[in-house]
GULUMDREN-733297 format. One record per residue: z, y, x of N, C-alpha, C, O in turn; residue number from 1. Coordinates in steps of 0.05 Angstrom, whole numbers. Each point is the difference from the previous one (the first is absolute). Layout:
BEGIN
@nZ Z nY Y nX X caZ Z caY Y caX X cZ Z cY Y cX X oZ Z oY Y oX X i NUM
...
END
This chain:
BEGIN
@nZ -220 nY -2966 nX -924 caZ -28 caY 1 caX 9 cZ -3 cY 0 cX 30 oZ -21 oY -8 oX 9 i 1
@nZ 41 nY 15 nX 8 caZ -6 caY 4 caX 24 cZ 8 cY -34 cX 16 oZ 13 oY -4 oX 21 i 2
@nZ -21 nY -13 nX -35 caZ 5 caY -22 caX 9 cZ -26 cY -17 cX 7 oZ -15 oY -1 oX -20 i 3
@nZ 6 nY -13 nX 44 caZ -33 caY -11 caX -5 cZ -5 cY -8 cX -25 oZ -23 oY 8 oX -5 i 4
@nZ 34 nY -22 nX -18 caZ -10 caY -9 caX -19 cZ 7 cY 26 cX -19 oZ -21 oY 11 oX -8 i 5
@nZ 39 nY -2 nX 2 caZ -15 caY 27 caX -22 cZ -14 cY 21 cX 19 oZ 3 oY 20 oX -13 i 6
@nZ -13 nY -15 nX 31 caZ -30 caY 13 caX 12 cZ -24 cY -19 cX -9 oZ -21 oY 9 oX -9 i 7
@nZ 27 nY -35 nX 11 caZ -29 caY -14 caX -3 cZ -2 cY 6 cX -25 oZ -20 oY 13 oX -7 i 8
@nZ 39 nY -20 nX -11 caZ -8 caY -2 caX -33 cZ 4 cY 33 cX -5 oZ 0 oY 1 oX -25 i 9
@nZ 3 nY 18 nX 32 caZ -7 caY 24 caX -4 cZ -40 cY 16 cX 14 oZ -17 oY 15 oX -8 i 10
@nZ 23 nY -33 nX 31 caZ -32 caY 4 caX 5 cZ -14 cY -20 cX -20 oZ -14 oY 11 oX -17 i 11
@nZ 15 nY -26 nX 16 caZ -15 caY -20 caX -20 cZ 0 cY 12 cX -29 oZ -17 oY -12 oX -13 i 12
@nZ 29 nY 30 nX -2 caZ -3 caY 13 caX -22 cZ -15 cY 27 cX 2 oZ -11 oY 8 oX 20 i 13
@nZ 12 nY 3 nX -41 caZ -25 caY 31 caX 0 cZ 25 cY 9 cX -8 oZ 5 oY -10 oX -22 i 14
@nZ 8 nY 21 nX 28 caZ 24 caY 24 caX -1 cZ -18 cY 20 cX 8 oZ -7 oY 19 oX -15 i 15
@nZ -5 nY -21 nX 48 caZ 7 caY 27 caX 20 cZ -41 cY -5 cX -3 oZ -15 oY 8 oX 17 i 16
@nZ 6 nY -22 nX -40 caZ -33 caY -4 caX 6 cZ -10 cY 32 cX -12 oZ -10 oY 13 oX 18 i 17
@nZ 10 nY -3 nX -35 caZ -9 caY 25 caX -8 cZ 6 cY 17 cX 25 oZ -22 oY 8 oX 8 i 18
@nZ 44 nY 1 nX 10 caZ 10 caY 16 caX 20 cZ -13 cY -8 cX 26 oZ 0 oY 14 oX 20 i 19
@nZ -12 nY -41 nX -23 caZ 0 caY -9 caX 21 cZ -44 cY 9 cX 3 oZ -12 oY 4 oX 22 i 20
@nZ -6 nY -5 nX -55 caZ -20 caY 13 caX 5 cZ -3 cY 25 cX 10 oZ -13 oY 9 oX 19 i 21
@nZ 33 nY 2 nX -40 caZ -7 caY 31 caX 5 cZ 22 cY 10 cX 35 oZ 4 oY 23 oX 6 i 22
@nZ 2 nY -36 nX 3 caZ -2 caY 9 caX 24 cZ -19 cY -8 cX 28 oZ -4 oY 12 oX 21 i 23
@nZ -7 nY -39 nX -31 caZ -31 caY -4 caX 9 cZ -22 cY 19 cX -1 oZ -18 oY 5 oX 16 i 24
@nZ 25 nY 8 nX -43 caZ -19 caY 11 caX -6 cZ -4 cY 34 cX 16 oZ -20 oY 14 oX 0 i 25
@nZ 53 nY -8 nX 18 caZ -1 caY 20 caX 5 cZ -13 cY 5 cX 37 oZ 9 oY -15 oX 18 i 26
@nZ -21 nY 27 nX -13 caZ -21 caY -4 caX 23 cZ 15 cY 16 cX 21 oZ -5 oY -6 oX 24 i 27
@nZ 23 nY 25 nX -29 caZ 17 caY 21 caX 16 cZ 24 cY -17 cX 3 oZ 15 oY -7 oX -18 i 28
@nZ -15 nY -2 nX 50 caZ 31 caY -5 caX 11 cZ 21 cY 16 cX -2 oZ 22 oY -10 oX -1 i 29
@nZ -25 nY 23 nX 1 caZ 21 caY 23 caX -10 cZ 17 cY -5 cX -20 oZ 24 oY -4 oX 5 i 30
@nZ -36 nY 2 nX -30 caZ 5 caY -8 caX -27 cZ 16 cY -24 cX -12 oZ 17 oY -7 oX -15 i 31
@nZ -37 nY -2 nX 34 caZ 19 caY -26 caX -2 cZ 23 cY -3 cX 2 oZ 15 oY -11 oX -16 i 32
@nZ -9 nY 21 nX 41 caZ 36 caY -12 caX 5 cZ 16 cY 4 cX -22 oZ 14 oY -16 oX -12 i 33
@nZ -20 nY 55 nX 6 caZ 25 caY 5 caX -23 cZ -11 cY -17 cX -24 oZ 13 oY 10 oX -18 i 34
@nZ -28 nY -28 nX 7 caZ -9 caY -7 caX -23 cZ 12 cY -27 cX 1 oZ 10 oY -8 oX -21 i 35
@nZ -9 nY -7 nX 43 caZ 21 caY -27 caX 2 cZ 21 cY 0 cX -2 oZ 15 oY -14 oX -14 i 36
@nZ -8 nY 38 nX 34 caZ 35 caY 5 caX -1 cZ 8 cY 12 cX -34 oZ 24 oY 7 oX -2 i 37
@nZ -39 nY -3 nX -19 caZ 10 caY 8 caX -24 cZ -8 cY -27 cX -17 oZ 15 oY -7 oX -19 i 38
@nZ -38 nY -7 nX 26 caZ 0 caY -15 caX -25 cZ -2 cY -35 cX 6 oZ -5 oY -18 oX -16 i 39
@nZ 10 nY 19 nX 43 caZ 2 caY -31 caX 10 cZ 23 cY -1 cX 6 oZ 12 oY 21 oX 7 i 40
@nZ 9 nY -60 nX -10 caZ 19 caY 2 caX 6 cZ 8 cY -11 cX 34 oZ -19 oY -8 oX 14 i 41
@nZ 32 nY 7 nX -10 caZ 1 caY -16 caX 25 cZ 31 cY -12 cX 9 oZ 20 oY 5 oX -12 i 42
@nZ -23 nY -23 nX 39 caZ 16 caY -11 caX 2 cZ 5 cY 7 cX 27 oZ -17 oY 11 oX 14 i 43
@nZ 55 nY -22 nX -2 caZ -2 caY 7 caX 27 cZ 5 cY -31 cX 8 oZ 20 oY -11 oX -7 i 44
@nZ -47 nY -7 nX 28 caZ 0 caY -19 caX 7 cZ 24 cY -14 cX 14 oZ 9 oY -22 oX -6 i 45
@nZ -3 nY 38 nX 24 caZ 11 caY -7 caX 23 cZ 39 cY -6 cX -12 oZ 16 oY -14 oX 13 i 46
@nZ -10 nY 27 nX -36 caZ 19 caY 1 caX -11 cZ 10 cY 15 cX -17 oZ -15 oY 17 oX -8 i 47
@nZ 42 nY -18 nX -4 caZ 12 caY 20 caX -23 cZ 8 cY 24 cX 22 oZ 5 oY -2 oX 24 i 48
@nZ -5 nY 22 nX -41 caZ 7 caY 21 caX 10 cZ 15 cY 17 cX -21 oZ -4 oY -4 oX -24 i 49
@nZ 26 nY 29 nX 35 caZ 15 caY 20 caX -16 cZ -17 cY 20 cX 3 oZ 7 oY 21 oX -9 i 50
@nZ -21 nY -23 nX 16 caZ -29 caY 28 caX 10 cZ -18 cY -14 cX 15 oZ 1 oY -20 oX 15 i 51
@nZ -21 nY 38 nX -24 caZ -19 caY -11 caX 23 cZ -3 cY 10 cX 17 oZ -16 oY 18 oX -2 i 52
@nZ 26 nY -24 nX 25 caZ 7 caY 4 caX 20 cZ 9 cY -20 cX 24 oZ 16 oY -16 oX -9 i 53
@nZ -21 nY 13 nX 29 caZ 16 caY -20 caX 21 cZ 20 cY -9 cX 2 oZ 5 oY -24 oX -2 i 54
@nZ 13 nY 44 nX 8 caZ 28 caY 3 caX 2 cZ 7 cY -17 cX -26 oZ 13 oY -21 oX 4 i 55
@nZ -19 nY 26 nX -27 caZ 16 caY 2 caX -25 cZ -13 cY -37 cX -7 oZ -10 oY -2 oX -22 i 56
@nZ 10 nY -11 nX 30 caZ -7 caY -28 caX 1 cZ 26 cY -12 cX -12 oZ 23 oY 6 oX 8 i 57
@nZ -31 nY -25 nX -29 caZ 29 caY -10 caX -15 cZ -5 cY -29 cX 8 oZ 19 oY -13 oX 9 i 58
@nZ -47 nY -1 nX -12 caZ 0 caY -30 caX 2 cZ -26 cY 2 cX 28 oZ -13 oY 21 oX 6 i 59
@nZ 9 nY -48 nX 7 caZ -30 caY 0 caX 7 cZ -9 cY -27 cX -14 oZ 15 oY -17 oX -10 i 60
@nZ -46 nY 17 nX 10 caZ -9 caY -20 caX -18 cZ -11 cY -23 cX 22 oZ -6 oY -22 oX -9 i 61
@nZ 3 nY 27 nX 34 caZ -12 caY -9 caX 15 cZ -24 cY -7 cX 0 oZ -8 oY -19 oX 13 i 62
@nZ -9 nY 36 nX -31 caZ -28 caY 10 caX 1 cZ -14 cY 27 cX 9 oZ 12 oY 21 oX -4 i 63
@nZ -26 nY -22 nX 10 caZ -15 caY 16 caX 10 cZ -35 cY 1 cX -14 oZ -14 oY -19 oX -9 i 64
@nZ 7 nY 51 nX 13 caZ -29 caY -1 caX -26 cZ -19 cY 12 cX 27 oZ 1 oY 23 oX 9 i 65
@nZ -13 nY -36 nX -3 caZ -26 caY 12 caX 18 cZ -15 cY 21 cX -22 oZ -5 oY -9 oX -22 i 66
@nZ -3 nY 38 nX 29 caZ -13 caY 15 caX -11 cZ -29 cY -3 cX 2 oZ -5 oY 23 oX 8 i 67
@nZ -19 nY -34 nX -10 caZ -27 caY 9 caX 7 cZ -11 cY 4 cX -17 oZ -4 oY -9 oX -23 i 68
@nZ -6 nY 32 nX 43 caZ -15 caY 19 caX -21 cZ -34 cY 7 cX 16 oZ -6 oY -5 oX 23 i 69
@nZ -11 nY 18 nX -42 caZ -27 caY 4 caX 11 cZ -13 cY -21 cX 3 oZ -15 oY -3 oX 19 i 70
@nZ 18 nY -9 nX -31 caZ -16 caY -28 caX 13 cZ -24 cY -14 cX -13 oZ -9 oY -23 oX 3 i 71
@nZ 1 nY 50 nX -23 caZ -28 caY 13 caX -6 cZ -2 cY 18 cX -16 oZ 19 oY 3 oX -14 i 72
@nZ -43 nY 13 nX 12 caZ -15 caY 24 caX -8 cZ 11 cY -2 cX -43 oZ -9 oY -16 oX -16 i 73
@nZ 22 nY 30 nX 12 caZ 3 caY -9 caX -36 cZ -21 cY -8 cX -20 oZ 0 oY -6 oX -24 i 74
@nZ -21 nY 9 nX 46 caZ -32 caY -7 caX -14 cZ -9 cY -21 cX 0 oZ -19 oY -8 oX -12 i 75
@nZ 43 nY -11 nX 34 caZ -8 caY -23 caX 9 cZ 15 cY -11 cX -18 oZ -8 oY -24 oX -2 i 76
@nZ 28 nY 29 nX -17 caZ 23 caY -29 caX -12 cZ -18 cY -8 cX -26 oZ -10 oY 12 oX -19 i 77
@nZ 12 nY -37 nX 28 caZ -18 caY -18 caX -21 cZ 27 cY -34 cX 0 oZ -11 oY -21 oX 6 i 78
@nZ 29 nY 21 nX -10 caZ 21 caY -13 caX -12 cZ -13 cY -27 cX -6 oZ 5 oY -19 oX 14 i 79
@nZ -17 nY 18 nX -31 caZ -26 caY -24 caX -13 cZ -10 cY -11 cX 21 oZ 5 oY -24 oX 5 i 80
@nZ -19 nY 38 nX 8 caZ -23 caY -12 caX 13 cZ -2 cY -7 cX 32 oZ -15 oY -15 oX 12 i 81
@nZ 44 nY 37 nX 2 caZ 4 caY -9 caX 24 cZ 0 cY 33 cX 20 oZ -16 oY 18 oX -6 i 82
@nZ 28 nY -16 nX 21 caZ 4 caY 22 caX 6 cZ 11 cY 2 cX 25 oZ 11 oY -21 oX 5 i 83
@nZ -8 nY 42 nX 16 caZ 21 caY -3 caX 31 cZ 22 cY -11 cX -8 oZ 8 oY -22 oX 9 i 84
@nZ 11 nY 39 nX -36 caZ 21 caY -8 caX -6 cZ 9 cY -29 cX 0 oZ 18 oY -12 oX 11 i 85
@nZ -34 nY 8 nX -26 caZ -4 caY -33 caX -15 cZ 1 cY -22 cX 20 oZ 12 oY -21 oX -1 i 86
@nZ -30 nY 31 nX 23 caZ -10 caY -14 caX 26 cZ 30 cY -3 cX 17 oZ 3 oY -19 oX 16 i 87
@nZ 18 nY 41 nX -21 caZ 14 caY 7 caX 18 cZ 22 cY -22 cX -11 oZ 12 oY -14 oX 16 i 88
@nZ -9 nY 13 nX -47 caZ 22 caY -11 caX -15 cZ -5 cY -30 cX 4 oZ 21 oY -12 oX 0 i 89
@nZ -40 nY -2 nX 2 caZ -10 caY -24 caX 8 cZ 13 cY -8 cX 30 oZ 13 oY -20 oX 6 i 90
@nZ -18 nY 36 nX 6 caZ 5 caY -11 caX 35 cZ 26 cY 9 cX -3 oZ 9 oY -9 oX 21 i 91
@nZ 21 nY 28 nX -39 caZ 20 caY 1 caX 8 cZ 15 cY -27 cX -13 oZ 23 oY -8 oX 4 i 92
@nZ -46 nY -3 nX -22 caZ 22 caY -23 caX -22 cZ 0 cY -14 cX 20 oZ 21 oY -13 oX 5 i 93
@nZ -46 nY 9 nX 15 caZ 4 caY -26 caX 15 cZ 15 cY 10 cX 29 oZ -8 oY -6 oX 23 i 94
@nZ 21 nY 16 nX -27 caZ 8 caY 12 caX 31 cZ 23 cY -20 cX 23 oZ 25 oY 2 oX 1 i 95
@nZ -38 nY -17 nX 11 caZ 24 caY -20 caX 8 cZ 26 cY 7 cX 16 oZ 14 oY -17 oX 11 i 96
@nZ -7 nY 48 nX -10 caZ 22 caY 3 caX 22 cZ 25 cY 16 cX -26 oZ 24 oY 0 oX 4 i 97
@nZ -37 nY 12 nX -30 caZ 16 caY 17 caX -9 cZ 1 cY -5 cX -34 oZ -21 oY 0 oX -14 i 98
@nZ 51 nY -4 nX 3 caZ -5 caY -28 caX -21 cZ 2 cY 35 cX -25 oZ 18 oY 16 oX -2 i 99
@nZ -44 nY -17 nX -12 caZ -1 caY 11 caX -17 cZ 6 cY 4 cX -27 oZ -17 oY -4 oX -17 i 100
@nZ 39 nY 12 nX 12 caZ 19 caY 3 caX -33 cZ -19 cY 12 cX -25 oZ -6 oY -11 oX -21 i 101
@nZ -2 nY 41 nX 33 caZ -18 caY 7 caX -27 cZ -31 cY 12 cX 18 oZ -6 oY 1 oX 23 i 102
@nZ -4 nY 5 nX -44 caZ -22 caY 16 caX 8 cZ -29 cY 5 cX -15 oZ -17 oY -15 oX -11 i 103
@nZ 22 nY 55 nX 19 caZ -22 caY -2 caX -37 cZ -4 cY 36 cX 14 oZ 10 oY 15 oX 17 i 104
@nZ -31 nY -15 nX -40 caZ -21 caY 23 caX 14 cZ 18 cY 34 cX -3 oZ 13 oY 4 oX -20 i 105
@nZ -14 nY 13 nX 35 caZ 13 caY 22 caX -5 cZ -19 cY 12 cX -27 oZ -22 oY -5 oX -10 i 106
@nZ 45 nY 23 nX 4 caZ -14 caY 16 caX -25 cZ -20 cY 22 cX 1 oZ -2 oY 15 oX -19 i 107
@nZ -14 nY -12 nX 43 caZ -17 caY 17 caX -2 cZ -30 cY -23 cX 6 oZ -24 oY 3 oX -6 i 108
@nZ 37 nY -21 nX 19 caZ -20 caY -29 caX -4 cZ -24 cY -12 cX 30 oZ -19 oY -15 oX 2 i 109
@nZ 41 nY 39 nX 19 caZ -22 caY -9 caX 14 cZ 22 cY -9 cX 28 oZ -7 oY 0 oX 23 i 110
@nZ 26 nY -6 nX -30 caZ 18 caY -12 caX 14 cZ 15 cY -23 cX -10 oZ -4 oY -11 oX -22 i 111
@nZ 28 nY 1 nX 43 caZ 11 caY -25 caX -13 cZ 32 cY 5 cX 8 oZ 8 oY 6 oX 23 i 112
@nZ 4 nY -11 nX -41 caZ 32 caY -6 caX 10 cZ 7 cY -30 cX 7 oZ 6 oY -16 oX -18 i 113
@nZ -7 nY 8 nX 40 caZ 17 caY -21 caX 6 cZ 26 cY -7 cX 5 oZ 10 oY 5 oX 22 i 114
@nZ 0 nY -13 nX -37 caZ 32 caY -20 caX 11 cZ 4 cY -17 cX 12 oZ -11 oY -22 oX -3 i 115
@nZ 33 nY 26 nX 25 caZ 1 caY -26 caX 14 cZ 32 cY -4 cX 7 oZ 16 oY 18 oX 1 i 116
@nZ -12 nY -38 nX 1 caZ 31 caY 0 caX 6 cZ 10 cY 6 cX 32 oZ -17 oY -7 oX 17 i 117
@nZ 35 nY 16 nX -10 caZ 8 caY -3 caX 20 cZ 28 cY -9 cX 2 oZ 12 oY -10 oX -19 i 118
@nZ 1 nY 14 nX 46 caZ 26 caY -16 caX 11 cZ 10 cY 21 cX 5 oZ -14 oY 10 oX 18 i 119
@nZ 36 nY 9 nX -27 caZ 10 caY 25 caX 12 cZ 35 cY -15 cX 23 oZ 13 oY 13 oX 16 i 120
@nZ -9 nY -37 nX -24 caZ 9 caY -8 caX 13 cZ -9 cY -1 cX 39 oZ 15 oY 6 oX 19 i 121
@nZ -43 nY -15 nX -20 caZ -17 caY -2 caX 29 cZ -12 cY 29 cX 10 oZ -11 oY 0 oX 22 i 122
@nZ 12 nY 23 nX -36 caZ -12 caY 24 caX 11 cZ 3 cY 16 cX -29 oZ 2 oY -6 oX -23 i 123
@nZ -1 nY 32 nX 38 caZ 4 caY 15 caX -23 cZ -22 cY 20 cX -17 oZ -19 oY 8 oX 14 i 124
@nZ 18 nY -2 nX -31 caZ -22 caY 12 caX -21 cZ -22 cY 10 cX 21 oZ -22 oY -12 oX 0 i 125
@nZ 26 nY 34 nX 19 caZ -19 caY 14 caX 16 cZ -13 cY -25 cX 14 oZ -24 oY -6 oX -5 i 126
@nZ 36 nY -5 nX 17 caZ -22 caY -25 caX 18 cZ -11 cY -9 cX -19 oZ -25 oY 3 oX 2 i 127
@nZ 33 nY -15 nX -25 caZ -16 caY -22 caX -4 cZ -27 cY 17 cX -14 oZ -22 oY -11 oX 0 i 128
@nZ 25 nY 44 nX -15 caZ -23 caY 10 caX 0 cZ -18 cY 2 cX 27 oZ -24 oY -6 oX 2 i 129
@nZ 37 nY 12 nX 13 caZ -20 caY 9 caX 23 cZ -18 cY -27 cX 14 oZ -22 oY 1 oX 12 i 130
@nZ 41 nY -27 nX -18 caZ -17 caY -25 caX 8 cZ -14 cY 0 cX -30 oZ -24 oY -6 oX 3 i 131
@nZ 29 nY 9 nX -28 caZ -29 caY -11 caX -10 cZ -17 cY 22 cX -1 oZ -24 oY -4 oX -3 i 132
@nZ 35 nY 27 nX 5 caZ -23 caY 23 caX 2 cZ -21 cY -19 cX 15 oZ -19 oY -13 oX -9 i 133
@nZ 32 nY 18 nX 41 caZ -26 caY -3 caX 22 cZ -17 cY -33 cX -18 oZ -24 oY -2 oX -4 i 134
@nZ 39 nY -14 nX -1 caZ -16 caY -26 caX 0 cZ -18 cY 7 cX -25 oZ -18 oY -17 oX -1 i 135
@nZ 17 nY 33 nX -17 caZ -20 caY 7 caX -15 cZ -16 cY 7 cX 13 oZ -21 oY -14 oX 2 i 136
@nZ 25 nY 39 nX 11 caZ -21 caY 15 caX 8 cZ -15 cY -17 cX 27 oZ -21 oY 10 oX 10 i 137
@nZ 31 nY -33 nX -2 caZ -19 caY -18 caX 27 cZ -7 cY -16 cX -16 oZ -23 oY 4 oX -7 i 138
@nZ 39 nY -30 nX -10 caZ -7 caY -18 caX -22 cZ -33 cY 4 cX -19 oZ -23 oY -10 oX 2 i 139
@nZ 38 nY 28 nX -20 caZ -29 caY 11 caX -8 cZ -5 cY 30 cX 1 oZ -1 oY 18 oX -17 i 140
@nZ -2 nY -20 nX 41 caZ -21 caY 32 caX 4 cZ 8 cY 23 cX -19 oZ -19 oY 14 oX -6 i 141
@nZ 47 nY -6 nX -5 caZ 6 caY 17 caX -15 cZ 1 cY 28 cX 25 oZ 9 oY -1 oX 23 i 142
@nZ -18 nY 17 nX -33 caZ 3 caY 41 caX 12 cZ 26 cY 6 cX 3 oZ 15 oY -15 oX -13 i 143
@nZ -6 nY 31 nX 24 caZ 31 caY 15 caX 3 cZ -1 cY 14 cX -27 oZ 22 oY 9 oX -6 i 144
@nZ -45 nY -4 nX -14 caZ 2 caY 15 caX -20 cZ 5 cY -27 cX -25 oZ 18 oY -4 oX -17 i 145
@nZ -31 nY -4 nX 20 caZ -2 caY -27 caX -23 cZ 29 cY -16 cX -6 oZ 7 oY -10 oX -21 i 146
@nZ 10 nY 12 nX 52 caZ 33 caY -19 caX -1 cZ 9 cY 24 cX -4 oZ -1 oY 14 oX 20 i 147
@nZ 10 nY -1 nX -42 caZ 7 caY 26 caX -1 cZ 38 cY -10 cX 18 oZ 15 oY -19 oX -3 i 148
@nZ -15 nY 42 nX 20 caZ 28 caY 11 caX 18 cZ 21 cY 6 cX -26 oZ 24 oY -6 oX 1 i 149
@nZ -33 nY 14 nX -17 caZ 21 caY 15 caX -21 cZ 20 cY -23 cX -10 oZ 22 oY 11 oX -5 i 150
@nZ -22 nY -29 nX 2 caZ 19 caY -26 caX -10 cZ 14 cY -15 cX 23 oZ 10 oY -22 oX -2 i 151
@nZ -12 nY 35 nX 24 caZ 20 caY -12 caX 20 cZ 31 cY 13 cX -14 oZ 21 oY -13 oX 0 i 152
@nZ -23 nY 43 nX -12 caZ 32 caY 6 caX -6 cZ 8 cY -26 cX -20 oZ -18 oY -8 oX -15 i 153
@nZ 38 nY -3 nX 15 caZ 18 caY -16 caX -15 cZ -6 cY 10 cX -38 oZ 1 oY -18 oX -17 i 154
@nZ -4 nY 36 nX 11 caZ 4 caY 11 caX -30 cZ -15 cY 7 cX -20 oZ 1 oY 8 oX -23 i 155
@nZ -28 nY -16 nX 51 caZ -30 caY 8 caX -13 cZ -5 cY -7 cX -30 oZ 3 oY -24 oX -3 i 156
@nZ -9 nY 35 nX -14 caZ -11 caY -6 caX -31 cZ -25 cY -21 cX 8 oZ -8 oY -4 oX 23 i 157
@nZ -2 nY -8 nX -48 caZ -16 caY -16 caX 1 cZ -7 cY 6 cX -35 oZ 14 oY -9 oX -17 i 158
@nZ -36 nY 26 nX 12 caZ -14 caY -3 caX -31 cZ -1 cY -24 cX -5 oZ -2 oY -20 oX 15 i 159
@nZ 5 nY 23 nX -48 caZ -9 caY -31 caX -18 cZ -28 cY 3 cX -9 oZ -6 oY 23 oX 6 i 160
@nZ -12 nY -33 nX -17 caZ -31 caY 8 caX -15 cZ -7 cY -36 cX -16 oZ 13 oY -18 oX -10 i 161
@nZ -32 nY 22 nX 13 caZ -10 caY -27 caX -10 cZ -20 cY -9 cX 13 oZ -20 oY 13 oX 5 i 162
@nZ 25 nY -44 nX 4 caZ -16 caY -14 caX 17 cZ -1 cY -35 cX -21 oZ 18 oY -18 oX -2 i 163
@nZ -47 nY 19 nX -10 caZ 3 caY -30 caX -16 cZ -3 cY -19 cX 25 oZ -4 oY -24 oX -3 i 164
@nZ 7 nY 35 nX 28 caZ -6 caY -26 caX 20 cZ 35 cY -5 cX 18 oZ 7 oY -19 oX 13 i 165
@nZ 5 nY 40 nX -20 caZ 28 caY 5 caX 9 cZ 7 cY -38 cX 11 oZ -7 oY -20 oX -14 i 166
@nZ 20 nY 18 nX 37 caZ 10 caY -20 caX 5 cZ 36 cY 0 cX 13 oZ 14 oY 16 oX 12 i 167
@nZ -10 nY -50 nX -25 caZ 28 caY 7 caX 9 cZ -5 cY -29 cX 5 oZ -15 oY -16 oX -10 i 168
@nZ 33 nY 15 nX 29 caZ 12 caY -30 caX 16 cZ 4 cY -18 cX -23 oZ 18 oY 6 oX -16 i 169
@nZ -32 nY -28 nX 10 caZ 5 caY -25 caX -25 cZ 29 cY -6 cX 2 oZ 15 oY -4 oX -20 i 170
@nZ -9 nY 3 nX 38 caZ 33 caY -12 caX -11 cZ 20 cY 20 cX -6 oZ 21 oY -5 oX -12 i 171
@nZ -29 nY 32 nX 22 caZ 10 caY 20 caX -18 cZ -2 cY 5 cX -36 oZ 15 oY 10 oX -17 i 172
@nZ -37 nY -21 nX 17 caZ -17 caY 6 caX -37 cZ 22 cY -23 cX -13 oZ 13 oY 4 oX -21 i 173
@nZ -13 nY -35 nX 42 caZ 20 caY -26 caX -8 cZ 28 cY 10 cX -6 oZ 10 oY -10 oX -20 i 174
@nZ 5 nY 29 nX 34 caZ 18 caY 7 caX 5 cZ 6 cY 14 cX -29 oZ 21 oY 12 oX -4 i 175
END
């Protein structure tokens, strides 16, 4: 599963859709976290690991998952009809500097996980977060809160949920 194509076809199914209401449904941030970390699964983007942990890095994948988050009110997600999110997932498909592998809505629904590849050959994990951090946040107007800081460590988790709009690179799906 932790491969772009079983994430897509795992977001693309209702496995995590029941887990994925009733934590919508929960209004206390609080709550939340421990309620994902028990009943959502997740993946570590950036590579295999013997822990999750930095250090303990077994492969790298030469991807990297932009975190954004907040990127509206939970009153606002309307999926159907068009939304910040939605708005946001449109301008990253077309993004001409950063070639996008997957990308699909976080499981609380008001954020987006993006994939993108990088070169760990030309710079290493921390730069190339810290250059797409900033180019989000000048690019499109993302907050220091919205590019969440927390996924610069190497080992960061990434929840699974369900997104019927989930995208993955076509010649990946070919593949």
């Amino acid at each position: 599963m932790g491969t772009p194509f079983g994430v897509y076809r795992y977001e693309k199914s209702d496995k995590a859709l029941d887990y994925q209401n009733t934590l919508r449904g929960l209004t206390d941030e609080k709550a939340q976290r421990p309620y994902k970390e028990k009943n959502f699964c997740w993946v570590t983007p950036a590579g295999r690991f013997s822990y999750a942990a930095d250090d303990k890095i077994l492969s790298y994948s030469c991807l990297m998952c932009m975190d954004l988050d907040y990127l509206c009110h939970p009153s606002e997600i309307d999926e159907e009809n068009g939304d910040p999110v939605t708005e946001l997932r449109e301008k990253l498909l077309k993004d001409p500097f950063l070639d996008t592998i997957l990308l699909f809505r976080s499981v609380r629904g008001c954020g987006l996980k993006w994939w993108v590849v990088i070169d760990l050959e030309k710079y290493d994990y921390a730069t190339y977060f810290t250059g797409i951090r900033h180019y989000l946040m000048s690019e499109y107007h993302l907050t220091d809160k919205q590019c969440d800081k927390q996924v610069a460590n190497l080992s960061r988790g990434c929840f699974l949920g369900h997104d019927a709009h989930c995208y993955l690179k076509p010649e990946l799906i070919k593949f």
